[in-house]
PyMOL Python script that loads the backbone (N, CA, C, O; Angstrom):
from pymol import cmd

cmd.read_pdbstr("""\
ATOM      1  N   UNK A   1     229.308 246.729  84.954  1.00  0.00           N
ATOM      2  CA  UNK A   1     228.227 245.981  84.340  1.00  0.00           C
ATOM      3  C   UNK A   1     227.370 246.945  83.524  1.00  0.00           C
ATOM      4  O   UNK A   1     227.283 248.093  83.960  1.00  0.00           O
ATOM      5  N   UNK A   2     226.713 246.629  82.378  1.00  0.00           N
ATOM      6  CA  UNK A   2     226.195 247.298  81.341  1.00  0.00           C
ATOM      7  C   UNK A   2     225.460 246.574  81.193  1.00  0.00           C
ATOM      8  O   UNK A   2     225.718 245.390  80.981  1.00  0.00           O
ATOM      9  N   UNK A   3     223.628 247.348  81.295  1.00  0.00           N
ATOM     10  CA  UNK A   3     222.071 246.449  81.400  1.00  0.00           C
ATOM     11  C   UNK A   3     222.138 246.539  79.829  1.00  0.00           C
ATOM     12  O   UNK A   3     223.051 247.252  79.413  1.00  0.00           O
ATOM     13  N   UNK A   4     221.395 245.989  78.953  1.00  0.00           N
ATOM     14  CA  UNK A   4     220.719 245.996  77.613  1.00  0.00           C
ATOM     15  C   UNK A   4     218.976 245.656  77.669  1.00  0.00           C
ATOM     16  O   UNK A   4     218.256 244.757  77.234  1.00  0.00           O
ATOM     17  N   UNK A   5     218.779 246.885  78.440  1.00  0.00           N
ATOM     18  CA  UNK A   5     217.235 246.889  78.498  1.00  0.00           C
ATOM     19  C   UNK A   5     216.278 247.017  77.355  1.00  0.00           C
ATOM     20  O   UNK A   5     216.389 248.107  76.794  1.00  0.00           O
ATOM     21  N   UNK A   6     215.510 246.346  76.922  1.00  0.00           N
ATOM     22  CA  UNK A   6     214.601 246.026  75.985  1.00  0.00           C
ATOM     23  C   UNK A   6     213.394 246.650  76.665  1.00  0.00           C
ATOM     24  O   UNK A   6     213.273 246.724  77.888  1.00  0.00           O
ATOM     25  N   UNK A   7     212.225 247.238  75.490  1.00  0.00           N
ATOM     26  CA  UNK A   7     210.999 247.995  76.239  1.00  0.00           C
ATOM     27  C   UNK A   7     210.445 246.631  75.529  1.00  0.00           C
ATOM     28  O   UNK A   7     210.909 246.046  74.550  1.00  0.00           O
ATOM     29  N   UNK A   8     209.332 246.315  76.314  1.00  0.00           N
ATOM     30  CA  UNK A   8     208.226 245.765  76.489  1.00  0.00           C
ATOM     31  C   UNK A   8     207.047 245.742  76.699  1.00  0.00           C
ATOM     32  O   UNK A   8     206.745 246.625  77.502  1.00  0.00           O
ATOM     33  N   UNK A   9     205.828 244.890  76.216  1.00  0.00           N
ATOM     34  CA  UNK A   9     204.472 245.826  76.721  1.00  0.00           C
ATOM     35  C   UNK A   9     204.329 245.405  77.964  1.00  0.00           C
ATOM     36  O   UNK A   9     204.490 244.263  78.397  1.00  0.00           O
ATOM     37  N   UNK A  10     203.940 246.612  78.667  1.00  0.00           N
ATOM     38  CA  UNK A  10     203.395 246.708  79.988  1.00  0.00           C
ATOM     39  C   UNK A  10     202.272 245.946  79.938  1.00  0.00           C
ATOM     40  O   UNK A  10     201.750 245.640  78.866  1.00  0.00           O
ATOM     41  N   UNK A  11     201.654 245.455  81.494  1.00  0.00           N
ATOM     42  CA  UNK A  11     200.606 245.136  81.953  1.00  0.00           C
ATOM     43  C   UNK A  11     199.664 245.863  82.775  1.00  0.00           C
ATOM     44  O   UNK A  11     198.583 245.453  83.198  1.00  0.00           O
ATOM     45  N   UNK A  12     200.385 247.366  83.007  1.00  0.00           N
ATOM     46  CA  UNK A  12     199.978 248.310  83.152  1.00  0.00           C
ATOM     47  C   UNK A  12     199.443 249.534  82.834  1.00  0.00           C
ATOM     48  O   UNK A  12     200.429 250.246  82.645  1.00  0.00           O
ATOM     49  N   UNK A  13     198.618 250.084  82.694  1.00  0.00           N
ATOM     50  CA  UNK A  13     198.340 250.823  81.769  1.00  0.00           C
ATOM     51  C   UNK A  13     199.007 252.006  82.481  1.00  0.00           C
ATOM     52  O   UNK A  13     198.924 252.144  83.702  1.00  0.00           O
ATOM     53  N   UNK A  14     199.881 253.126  81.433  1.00  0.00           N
ATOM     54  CA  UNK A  14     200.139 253.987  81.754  1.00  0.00           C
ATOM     55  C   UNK A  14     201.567 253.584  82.217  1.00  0.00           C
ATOM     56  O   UNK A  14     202.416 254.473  82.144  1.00  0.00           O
ATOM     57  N   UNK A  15     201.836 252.728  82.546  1.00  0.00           N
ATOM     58  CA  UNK A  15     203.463 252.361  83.042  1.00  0.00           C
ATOM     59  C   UNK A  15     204.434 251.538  81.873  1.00  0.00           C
ATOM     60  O   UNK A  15     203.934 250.777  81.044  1.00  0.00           O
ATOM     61  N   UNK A  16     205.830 251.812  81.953  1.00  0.00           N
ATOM     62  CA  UNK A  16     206.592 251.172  80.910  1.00  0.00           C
ATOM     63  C   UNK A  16     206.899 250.304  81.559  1.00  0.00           C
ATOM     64  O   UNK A  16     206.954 250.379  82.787  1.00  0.00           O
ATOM     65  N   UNK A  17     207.263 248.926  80.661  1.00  0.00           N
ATOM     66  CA  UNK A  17     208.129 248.176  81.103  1.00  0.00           C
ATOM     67  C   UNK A  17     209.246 247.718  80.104  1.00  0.00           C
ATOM     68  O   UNK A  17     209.150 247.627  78.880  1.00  0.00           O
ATOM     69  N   UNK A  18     210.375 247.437  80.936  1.00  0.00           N
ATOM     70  CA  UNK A  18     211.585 246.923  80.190  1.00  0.00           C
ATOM     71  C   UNK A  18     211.898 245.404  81.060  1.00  0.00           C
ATOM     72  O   UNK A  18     211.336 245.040  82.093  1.00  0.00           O
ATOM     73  N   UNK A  19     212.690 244.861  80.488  1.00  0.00           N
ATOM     74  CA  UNK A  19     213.356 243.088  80.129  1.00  0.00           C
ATOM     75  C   UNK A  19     215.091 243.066  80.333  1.00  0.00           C
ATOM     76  O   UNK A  19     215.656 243.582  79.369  1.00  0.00           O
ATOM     77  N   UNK A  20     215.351 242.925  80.635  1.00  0.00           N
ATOM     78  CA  UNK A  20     216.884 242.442  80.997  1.00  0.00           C
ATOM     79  C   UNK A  20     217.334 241.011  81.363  1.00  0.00           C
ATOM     80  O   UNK A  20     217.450 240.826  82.575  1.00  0.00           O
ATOM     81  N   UNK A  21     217.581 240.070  80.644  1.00  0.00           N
ATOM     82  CA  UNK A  21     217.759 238.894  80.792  1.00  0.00           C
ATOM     83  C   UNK A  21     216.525 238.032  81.498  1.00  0.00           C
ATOM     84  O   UNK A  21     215.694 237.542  80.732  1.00  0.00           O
ATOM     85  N   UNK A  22     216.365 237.817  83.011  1.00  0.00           N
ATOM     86  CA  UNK A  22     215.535 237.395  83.813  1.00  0.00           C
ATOM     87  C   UNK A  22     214.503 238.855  84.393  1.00  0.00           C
ATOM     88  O   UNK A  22     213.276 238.888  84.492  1.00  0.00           O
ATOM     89  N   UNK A  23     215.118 239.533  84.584  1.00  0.00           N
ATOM     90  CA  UNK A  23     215.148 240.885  85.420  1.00  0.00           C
ATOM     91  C   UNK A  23     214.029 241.814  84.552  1.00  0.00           C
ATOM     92  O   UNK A  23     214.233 242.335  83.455  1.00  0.00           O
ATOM     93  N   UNK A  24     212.675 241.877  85.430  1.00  0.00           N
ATOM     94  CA  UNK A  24     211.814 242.935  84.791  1.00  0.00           C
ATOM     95  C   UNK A  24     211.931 244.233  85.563  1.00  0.00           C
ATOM     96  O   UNK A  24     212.835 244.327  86.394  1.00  0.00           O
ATOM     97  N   UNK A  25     210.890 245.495  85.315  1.00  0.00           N
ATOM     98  CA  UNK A  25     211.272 246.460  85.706  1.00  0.00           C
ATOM     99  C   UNK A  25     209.600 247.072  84.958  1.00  0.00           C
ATOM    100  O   UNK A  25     209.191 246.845  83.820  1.00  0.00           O
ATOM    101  N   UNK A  26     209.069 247.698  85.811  1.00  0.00           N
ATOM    102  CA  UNK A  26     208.270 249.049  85.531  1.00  0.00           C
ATOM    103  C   UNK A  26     207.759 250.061  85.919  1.00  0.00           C
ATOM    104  O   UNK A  26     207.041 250.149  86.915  1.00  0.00           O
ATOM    105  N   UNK A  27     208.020 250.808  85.295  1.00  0.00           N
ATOM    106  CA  UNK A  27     208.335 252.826  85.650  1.00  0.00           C
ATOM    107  C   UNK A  27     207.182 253.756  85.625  1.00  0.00           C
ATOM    108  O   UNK A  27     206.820 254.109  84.502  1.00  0.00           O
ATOM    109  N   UNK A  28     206.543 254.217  86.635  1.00  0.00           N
ATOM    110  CA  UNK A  28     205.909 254.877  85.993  1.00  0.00           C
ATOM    111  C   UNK A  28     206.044 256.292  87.092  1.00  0.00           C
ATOM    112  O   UNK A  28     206.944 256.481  87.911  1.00  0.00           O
ATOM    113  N   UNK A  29     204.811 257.213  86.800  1.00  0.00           N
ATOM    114  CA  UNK A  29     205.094 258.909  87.366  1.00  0.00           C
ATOM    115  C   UNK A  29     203.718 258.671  87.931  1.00  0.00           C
ATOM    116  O   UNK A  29     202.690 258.472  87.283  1.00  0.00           O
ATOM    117  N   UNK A  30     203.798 258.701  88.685  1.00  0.00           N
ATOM    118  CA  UNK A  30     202.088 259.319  89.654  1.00  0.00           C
ATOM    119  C   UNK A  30     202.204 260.594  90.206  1.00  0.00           C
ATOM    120  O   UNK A  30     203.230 261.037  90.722  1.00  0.00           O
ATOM    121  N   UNK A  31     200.840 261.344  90.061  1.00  0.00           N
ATOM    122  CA  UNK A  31     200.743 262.416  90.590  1.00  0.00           C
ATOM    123  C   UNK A  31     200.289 262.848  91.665  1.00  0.00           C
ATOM    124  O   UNK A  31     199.195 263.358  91.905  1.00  0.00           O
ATOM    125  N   UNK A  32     201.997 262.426  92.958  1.00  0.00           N
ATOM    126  CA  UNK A  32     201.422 262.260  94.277  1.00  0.00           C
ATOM    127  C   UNK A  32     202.467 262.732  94.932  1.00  0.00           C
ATOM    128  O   UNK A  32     203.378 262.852  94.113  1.00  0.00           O
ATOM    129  N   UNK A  33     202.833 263.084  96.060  1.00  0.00           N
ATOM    130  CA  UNK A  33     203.977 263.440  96.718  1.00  0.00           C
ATOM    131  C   UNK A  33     205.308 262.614  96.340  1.00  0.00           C
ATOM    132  O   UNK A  33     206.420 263.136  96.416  1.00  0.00           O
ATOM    133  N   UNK A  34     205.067 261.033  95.848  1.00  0.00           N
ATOM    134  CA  UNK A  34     206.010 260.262  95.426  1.00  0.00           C
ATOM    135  C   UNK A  34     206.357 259.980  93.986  1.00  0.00           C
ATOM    136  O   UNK A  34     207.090 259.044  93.667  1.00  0.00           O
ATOM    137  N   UNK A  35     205.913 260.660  93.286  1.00  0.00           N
ATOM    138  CA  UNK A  35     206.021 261.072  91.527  1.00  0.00           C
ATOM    139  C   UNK A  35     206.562 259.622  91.160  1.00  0.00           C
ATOM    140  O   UNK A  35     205.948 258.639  91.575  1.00  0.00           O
ATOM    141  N   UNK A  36     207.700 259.483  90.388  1.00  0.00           N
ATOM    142  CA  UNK A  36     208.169 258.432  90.075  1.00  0.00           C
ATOM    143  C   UNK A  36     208.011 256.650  90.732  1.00  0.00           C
ATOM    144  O   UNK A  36     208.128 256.563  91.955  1.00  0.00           O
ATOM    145  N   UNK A  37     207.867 255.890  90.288  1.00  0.00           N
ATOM    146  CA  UNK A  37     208.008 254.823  91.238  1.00  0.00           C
ATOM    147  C   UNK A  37     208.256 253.597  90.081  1.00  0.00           C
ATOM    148  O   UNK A  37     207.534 253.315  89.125  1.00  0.00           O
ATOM    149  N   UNK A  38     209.332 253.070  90.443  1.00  0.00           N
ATOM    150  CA  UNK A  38     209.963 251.895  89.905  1.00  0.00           C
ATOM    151  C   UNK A  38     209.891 250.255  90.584  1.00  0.00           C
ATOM    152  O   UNK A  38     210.517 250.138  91.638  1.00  0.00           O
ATOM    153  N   UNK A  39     209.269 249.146  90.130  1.00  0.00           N
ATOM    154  CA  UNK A  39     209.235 247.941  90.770  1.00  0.00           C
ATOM    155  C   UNK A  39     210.372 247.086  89.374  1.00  0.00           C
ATOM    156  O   UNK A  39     210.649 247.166  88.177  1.00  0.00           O
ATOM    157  N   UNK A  40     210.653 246.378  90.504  1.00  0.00           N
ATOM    158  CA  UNK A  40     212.052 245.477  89.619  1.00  0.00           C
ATOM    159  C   UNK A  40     211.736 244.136  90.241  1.00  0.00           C
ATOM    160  O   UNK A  40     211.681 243.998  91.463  1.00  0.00           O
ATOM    161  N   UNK A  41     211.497 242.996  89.254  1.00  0.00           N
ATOM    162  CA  UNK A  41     211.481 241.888  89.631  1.00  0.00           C
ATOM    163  C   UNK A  41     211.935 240.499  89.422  1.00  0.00           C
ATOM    164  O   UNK A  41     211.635 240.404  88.232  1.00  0.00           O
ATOM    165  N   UNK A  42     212.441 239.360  89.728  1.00  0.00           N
ATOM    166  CA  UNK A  42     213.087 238.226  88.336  1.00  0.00           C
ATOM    167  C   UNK A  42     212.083 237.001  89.034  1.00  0.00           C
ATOM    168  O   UNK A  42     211.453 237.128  90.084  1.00  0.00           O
ATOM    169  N   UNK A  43     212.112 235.990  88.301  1.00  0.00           N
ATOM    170  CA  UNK A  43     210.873 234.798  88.699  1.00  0.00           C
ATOM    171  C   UNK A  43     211.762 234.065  89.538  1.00  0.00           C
ATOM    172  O   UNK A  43     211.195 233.632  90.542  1.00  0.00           O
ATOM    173  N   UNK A  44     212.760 233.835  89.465  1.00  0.00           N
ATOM    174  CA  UNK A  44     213.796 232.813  90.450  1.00  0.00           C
ATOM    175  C   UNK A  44     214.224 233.613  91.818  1.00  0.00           C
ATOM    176  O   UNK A  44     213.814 232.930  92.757  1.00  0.00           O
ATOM    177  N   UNK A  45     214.548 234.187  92.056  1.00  0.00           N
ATOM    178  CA  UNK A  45     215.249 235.324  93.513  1.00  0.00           C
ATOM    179  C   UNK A  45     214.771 236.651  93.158  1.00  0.00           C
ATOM    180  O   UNK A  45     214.178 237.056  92.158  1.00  0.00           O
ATOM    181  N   UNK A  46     215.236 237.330  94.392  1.00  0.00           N
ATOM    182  CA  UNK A  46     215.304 238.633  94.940  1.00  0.00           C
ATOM    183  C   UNK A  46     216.861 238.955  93.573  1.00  0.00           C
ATOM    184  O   UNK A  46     217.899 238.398  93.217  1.00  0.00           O
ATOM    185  N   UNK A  47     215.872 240.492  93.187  1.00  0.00           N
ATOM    186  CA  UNK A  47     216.673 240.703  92.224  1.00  0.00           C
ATOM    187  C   UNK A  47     218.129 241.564  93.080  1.00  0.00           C
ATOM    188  O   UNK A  47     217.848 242.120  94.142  1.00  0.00           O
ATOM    189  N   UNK A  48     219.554 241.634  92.608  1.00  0.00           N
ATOM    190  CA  UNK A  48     220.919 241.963  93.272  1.00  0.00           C
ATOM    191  C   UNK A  48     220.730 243.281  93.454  1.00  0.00           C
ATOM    192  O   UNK A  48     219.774 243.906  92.996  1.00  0.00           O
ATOM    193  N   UNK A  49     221.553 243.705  94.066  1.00  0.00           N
ATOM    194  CA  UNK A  49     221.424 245.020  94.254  1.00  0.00           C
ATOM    195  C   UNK A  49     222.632 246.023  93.568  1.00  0.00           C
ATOM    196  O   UNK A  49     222.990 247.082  94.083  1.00  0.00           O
ATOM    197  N   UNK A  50     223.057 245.588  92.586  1.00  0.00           N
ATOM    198  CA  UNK A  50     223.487 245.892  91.161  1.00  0.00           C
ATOM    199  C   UNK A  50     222.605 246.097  90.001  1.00  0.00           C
ATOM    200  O   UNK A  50     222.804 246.882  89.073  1.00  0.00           O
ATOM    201  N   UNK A  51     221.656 245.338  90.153  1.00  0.00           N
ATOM    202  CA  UNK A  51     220.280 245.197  88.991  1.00  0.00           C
ATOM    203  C   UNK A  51     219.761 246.124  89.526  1.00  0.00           C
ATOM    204  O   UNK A  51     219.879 247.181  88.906  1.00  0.00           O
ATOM    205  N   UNK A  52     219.073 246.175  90.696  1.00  0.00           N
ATOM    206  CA  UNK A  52     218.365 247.454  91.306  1.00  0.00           C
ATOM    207  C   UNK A  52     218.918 248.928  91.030  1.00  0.00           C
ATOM    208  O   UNK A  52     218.244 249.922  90.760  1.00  0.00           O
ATOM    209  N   UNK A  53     220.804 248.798  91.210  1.00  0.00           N
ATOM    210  CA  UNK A  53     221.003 250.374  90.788  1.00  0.00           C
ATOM    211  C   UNK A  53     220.980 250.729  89.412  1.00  0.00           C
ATOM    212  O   UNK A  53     220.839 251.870  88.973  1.00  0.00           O
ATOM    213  N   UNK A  54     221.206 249.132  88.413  1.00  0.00           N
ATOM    214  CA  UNK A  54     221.031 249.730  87.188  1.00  0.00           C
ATOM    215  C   UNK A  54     220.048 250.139  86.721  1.00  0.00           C
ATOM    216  O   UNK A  54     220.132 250.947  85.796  1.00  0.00           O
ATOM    217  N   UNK A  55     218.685 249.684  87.244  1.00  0.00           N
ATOM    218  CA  UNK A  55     217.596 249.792  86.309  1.00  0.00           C
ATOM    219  C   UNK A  55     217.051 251.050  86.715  1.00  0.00           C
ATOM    220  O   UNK A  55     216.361 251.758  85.981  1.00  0.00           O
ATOM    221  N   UNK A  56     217.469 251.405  88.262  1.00  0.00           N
ATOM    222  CA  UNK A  56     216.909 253.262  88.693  1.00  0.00           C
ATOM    223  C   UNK A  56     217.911 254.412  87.994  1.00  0.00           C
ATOM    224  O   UNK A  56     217.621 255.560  87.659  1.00  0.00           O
ATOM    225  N   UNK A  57     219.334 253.626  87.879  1.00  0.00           N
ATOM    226  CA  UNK A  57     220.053 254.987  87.436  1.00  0.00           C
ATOM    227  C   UNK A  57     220.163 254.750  85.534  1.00  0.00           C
ATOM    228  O   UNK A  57     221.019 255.395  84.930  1.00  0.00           O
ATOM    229  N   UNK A  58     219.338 253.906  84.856  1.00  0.00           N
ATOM    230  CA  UNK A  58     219.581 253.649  83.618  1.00  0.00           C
ATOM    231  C   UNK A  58     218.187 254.200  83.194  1.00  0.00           C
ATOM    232  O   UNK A  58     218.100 254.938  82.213  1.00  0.00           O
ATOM    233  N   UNK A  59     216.959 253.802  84.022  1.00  0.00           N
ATOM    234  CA  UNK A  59     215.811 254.169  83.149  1.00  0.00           C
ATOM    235  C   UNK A  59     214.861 255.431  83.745  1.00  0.00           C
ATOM    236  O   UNK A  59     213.866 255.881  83.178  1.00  0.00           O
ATOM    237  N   UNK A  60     215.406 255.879  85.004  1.00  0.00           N
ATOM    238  CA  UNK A  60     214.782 257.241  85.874  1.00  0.00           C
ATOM    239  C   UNK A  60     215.587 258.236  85.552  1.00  0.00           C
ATOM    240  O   UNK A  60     216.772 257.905  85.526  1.00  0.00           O
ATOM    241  N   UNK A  61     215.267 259.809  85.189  1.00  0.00           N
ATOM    242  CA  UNK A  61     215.872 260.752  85.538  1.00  0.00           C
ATOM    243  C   UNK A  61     216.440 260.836  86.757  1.00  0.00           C
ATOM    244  O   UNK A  61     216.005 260.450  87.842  1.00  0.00           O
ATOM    245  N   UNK A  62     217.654 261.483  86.424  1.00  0.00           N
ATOM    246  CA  UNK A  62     219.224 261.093  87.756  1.00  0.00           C
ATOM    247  C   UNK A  62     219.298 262.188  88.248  1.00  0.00           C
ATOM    248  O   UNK A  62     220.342 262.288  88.893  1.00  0.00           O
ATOM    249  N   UNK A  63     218.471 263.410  88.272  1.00  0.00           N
ATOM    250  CA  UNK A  63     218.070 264.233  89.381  1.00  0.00           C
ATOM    251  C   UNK A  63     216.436 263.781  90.541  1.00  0.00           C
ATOM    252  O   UNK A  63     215.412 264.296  90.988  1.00  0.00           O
ATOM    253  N   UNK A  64     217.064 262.719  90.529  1.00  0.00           N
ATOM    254  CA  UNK A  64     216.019 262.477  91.335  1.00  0.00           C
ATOM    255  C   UNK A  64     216.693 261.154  92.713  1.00  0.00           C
ATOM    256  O   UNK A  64     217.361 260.120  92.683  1.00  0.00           O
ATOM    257  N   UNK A  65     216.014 262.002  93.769  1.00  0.00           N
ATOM    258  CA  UNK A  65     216.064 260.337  94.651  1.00  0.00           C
ATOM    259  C   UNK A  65     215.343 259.313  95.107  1.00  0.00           C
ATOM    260  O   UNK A  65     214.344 259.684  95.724  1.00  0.00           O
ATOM    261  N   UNK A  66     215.481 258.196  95.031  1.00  0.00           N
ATOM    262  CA  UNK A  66     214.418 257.140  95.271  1.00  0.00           C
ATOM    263  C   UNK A  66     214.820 255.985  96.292  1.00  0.00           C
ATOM    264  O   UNK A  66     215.827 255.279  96.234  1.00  0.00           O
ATOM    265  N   UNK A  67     213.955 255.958  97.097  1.00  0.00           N
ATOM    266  CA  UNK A  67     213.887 254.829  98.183  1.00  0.00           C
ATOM    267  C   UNK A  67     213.004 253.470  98.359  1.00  0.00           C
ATOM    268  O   UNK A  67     211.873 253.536  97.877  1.00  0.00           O
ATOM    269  N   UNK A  68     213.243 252.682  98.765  1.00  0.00           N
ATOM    270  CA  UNK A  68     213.061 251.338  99.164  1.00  0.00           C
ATOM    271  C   UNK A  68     212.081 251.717 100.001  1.00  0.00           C
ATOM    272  O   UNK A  68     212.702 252.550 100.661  1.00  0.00           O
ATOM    273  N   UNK A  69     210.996 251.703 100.447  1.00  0.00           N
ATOM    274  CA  UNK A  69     210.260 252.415 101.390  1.00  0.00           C
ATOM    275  C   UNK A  69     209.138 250.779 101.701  1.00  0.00           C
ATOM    276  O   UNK A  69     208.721 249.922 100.922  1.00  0.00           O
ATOM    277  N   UNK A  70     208.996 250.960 103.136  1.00  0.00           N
ATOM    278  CA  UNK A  70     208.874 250.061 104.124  1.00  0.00           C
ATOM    279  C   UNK A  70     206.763 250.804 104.670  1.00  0.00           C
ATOM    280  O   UNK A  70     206.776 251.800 105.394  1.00  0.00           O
ATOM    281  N   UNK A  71     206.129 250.557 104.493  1.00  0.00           N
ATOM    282  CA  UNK A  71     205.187 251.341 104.437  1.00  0.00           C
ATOM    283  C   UNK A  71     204.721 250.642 106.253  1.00  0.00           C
ATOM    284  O   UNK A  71     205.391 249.783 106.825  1.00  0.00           O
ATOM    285  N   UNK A  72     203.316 251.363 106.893  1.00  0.00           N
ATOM    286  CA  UNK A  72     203.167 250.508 107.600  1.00  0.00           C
ATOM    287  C   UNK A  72     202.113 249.197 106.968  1.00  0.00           C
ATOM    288  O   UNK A  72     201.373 249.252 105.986  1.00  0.00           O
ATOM    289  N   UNK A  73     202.400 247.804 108.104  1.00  0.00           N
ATOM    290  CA  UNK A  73     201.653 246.882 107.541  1.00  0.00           C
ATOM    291  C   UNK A  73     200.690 246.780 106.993  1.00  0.00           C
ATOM    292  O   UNK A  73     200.569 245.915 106.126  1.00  0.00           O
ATOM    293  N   UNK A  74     199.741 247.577 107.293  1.00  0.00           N
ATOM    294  CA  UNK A  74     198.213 246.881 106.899  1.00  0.00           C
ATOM    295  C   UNK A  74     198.344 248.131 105.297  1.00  0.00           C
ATOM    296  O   UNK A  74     197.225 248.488 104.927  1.00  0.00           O
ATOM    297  N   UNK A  75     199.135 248.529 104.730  1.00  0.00           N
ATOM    298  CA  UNK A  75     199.413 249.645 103.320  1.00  0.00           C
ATOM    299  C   UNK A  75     200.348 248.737 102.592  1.00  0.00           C
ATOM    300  O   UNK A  75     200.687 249.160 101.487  1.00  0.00           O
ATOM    301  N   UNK A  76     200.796 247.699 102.921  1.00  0.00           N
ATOM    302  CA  UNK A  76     201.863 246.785 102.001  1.00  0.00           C
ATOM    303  C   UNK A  76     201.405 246.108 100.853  1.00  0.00           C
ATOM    304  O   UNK A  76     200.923 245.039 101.229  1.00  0.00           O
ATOM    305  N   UNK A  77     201.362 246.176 100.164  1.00  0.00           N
ATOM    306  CA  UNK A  77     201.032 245.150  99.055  1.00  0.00           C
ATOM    307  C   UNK A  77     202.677 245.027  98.164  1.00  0.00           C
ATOM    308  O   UNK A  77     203.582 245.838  97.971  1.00  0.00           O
ATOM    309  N   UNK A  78     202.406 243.176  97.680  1.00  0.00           N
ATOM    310  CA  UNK A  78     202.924 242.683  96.896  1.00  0.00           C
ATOM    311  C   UNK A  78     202.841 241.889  96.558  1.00  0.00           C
ATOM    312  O   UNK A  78     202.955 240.858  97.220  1.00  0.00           O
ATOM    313  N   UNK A  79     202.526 241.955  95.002  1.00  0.00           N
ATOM    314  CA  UNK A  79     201.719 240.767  94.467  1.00  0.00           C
ATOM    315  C   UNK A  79     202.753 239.442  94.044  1.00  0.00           C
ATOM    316  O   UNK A  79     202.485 238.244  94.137  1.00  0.00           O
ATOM    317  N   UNK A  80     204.220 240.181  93.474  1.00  0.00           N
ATOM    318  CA  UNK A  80     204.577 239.205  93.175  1.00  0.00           C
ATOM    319  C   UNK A  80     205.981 238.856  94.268  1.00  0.00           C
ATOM    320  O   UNK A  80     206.671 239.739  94.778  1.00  0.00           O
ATOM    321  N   UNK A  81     206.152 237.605  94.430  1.00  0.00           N
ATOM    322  CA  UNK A  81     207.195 237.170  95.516  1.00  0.00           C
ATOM    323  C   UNK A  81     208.877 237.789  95.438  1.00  0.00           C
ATOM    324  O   UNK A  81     209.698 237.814  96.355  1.00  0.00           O
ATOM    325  N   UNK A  82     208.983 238.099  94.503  1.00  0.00           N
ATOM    326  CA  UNK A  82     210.374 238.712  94.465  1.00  0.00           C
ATOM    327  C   UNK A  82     210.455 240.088  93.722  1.00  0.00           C
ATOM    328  O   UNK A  82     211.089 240.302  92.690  1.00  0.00           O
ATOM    329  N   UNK A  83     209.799 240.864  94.337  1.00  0.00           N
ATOM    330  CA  UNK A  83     209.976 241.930  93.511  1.00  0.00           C
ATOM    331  C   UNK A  83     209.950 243.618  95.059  1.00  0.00           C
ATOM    332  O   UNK A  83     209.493 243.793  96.189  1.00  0.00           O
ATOM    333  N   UNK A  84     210.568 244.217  94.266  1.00  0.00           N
ATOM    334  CA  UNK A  84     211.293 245.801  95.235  1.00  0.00           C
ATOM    335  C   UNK A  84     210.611 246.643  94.861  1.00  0.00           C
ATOM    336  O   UNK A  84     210.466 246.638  93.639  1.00  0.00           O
ATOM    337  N   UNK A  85     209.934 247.651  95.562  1.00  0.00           N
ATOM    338  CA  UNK A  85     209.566 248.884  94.733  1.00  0.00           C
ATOM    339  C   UNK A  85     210.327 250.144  95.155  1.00  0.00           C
ATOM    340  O   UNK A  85     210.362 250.484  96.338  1.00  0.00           O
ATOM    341  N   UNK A  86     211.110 251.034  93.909  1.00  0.00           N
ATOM    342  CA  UNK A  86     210.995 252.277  94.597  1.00  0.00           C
ATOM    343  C   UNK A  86     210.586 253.097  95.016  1.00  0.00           C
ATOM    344  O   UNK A  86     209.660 252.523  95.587  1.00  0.00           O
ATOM    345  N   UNK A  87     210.377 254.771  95.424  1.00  0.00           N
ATOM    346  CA  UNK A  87     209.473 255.433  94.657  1.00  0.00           C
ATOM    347  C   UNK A  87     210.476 257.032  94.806  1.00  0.00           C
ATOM    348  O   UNK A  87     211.586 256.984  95.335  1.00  0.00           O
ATOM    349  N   UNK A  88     210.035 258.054  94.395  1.00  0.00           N
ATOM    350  CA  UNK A  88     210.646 258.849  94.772  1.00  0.00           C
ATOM    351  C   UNK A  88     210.411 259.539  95.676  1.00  0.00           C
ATOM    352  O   UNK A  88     209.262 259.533  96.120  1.00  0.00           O
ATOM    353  N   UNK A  89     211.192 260.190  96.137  1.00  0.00           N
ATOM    354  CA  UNK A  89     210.737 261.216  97.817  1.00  0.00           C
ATOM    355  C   UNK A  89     210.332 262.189  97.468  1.00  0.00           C
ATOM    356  O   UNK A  89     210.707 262.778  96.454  1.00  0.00           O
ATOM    357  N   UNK A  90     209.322 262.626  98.384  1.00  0.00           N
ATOM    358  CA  UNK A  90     208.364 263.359  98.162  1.00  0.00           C
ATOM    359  C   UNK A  90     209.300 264.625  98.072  1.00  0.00           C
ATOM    360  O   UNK A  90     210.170 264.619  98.943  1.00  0.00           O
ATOM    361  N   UNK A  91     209.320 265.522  97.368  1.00  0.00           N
ATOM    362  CA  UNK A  91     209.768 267.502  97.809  1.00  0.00           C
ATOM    363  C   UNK A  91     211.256 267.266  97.239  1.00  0.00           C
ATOM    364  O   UNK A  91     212.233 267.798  97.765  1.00  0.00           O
ATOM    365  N   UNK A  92     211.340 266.440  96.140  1.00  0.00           N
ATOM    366  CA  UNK A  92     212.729 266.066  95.011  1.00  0.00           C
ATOM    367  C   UNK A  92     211.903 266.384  94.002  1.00  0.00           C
ATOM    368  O   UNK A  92     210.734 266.127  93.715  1.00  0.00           O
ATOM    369  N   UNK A  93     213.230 267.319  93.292  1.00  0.00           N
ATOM    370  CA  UNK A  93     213.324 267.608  91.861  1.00  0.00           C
ATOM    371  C   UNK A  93     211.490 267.060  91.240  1.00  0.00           C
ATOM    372  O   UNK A  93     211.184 267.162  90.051  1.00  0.00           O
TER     373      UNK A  93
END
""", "prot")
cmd.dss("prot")
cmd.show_as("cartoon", "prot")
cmd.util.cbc("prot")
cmd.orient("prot")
């Protein structure tokens, strides 16, 4: 499978976003133990987990690793109903 990601304006300041059919996505770098962090989202479902590897290994530098990270409860936020965040691990590239 081959994404055709389109950039888009963010609603974020400081973060990119790109468009893939249904499938959003935005990237940005914080300057924190978790540098990178990617959220991927579509308005109908939980986006596949094909979409998820394309949009980390298509729009993140690929010396890097990034996780699905599970925070504890009362640190969770998510605003919108179907959407993943990555981020990167802390003490990577």
């Amino acid at each position: 499978m081959k994404a055709n990601w389109k950039e888009i304006q963010s609603s974020v300041i400081g973060a990119r976003a790109y468009q893939w059919g249904y499938v959003r996505v935005l990237i940005e770098q914080h300057n924190s133990p978790y540098g990178w962090h990617l959220s991927i989202s579509r308005p109908d479902h939980y986006p596949s987990w094909d979409e998820i590897k394309l949009a980390r290994y298509d729009l993140l530098p690929a010396n890097i690793t990034m996780a699905l990270i599970f925070p504890p409860p009362e640190e969770y936020v998510n605003i919108h109903p179907n959407c993943f965040h990555l981020h990167q691990m802390p003490n990577e590239s």
